[in-house]
C-alpha positions as CSV (number, residue, x, y, z in Angstrom):
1,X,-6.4,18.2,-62.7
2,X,-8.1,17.2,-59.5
3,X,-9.6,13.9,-60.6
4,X,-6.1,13.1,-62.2
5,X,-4.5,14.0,-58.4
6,X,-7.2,11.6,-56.9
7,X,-6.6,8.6,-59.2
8,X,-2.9,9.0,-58.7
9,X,-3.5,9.3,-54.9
10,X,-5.7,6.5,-54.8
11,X,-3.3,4.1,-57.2
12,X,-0.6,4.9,-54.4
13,X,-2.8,3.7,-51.8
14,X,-3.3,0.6,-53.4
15,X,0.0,-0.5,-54.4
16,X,0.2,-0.1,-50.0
17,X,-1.6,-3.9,-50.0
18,X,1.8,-5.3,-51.7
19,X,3.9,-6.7,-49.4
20,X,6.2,-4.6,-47.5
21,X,9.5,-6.2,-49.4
22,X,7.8,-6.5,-52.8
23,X,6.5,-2.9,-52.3
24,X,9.9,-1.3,-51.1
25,X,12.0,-2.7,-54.4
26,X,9.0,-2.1,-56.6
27,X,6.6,0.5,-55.5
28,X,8.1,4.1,-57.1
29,X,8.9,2.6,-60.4
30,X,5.3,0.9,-60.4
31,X,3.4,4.2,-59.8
32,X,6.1,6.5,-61.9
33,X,5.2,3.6,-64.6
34,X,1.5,4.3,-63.8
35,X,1.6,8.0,-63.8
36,X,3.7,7.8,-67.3
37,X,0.6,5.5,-68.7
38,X,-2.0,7.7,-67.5
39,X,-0.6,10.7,-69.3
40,X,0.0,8.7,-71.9
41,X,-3.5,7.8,-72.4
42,X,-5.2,10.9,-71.5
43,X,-3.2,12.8,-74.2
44,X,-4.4,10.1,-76.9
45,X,-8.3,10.1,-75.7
46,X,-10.7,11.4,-73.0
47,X,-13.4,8.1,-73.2
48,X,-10.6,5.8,-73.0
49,X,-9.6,7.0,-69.3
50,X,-12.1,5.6,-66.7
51,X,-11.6,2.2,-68.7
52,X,-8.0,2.6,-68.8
53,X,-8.1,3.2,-64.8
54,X,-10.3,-0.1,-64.0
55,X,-8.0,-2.2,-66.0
56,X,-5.2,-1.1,-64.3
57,X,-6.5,-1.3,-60.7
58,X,-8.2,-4.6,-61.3
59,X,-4.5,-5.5,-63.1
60,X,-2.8,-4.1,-59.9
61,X,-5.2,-5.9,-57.0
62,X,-4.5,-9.5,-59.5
63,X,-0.6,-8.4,-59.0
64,X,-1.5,-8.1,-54.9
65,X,-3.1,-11.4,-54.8
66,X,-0.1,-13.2,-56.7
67,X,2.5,-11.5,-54.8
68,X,0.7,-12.5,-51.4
69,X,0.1,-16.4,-53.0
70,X,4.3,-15.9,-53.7
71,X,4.6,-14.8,-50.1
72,X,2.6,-18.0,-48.5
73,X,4.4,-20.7,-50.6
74,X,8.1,-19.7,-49.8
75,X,10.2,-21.2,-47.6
76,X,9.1,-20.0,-44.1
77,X,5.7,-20.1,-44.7
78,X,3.9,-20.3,-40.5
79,X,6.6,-17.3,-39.9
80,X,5.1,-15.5,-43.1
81,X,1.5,-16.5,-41.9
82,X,2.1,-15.3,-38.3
83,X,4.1,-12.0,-39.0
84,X,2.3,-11.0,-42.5
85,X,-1.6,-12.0,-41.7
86,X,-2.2,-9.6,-44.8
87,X,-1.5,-12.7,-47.2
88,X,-4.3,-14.8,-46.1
89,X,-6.4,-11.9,-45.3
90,X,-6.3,-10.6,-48.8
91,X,-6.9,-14.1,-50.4
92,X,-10.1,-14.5,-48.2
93,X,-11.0,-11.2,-49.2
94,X,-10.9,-12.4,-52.7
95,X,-13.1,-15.3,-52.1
96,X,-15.6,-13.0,-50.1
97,X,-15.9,-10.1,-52.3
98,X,-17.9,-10.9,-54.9
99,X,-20.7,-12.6,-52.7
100,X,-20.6,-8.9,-51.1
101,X,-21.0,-7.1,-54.3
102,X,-24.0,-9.4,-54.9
103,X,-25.2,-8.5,-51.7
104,X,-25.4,-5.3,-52.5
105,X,-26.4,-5.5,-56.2
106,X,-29.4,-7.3,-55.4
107,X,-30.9,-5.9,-52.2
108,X,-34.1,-5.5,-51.8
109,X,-35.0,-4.1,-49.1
110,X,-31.9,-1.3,-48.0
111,X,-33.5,-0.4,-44.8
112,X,-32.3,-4.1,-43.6
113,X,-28.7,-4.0,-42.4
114,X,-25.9,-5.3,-44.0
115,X,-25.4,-9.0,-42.8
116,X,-21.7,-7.8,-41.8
117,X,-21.5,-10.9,-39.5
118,X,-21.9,-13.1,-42.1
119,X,-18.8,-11.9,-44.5
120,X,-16.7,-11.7,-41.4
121,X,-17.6,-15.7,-41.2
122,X,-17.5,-15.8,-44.5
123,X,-13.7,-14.2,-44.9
124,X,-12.5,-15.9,-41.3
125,X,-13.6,-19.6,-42.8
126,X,-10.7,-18.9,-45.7
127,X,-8.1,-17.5,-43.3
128,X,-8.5,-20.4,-40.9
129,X,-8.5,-23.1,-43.9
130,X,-4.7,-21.3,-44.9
131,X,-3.2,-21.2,-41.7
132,X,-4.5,-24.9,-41.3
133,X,-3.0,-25.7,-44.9
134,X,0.1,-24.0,-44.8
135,X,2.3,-26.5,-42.7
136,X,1.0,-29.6,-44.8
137,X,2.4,-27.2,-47.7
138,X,5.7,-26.2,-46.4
139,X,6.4,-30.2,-45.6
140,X,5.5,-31.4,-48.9
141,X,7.7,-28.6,-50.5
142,X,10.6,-29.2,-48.3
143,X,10.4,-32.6,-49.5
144,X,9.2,-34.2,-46.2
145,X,7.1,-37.5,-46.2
146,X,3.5,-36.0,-44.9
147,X,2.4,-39.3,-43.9
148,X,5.4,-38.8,-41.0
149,X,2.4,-37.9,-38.5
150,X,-0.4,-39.6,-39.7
151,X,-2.4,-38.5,-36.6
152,X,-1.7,-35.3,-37.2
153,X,-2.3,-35.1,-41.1
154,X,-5.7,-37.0,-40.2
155,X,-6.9,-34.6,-37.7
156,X,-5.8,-31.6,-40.5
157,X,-7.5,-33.1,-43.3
158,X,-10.7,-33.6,-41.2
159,X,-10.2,-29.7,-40.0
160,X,-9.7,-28.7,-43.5
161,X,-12.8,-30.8,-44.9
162,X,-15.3,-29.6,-41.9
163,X,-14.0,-26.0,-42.7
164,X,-14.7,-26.2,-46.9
165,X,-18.1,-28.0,-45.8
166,X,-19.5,-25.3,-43.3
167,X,-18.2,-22.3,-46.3
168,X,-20.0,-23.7,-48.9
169,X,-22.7,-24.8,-46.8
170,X,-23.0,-21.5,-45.7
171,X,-22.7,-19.8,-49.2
172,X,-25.3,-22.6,-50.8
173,X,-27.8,-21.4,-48.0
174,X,-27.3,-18.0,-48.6
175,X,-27.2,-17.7,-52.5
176,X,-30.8,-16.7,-52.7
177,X,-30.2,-14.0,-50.6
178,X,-27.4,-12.8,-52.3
179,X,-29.0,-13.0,-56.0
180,X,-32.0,-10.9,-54.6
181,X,-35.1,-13.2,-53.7
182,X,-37.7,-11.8,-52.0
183,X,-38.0,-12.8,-48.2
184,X,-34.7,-13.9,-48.2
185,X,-33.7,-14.2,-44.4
């Protein structure tokens, strides 16, 4: 009964990374829905359980990630950027995330520290790249020509281009590292 508490407990944590309007009309229904399931399953089969648990978290982060991507590309999009910072937070998690489990996967030496400084680049790269983004977004949506400001757009584009260069420069310079080779630095 405890673990059953814990997975409940941690699910309703969770479903916290929604946003705050998505999370208010949905959330109670979403984890009643989950609790239902879980009971559901546990009655049919014991094995089935800790499966049945990753597929619906790793179900429930995907619904986070869409929900934040709906939040980004509606209409106010700088005032959604500005007051929810979770959105592009979250998504640059997403990018980050998996380089970190490598990271970890494949260290070889665990008396090194973590290279924490380097995800925080990593993840800051994305969220800057977004918040660059979003107004070229919100003009072509809205229907506006976005060669109105050519200036501007240039000076964007060249932003948004020196941004993708230095993340993948930094994640091509780093992949050893992150698959494991020895003497990685």
């Amino acid at each position: 009964m405890c673990e059953q508490a814990r997975v409940r407990v941690l699910y309703k944590k969770i479903l916290n990374f929604y946003p705050r309007r998505f999370r208010e009309q949905f959330g109670e229904a979403m984890e009643q829905t989950f609790n239902d399931l879980y009971n559901e399953q546990k009655h049919k089969t014991e094995r089935g359980l800790f499966g049945f648990v990753i597929w619906m978290f790793v179900e429930t982060a995907m619904g986070i990630v869409r929900e934040h991507l709906l939040l980004i590309t509606e209409g106010a999009t700088m005032k959604n950027i500005l007051t929810n910072f979770r959105s592009p937070a979250i998504i640059s998690l997403v990018l980050v995330v998996p380089f970190m489990i490598l990271e970890l996967v494949n260290r070889r030496n665990f008396n090194a520290g973590f290279p924490i400084p380097l995800f925080v680049f990593m993840w800051f790269l994305p969220v800057v790249f977004i918040a660059t983004l979003m107004p070229i977004v919100r003009n072509v949506r809205a229907g506006n020509s976005i060669v109105a400001n050519p200036t501007i757009l240039l000076i964007r584009a060249i932003f948004l281009a020196f941004i993708i260069w230095m993340w993948f420069g930094i994640v091509i310079d780093q992949m050893p590292c992150f698959l494991g080779v020895p003497n990685c630095d």
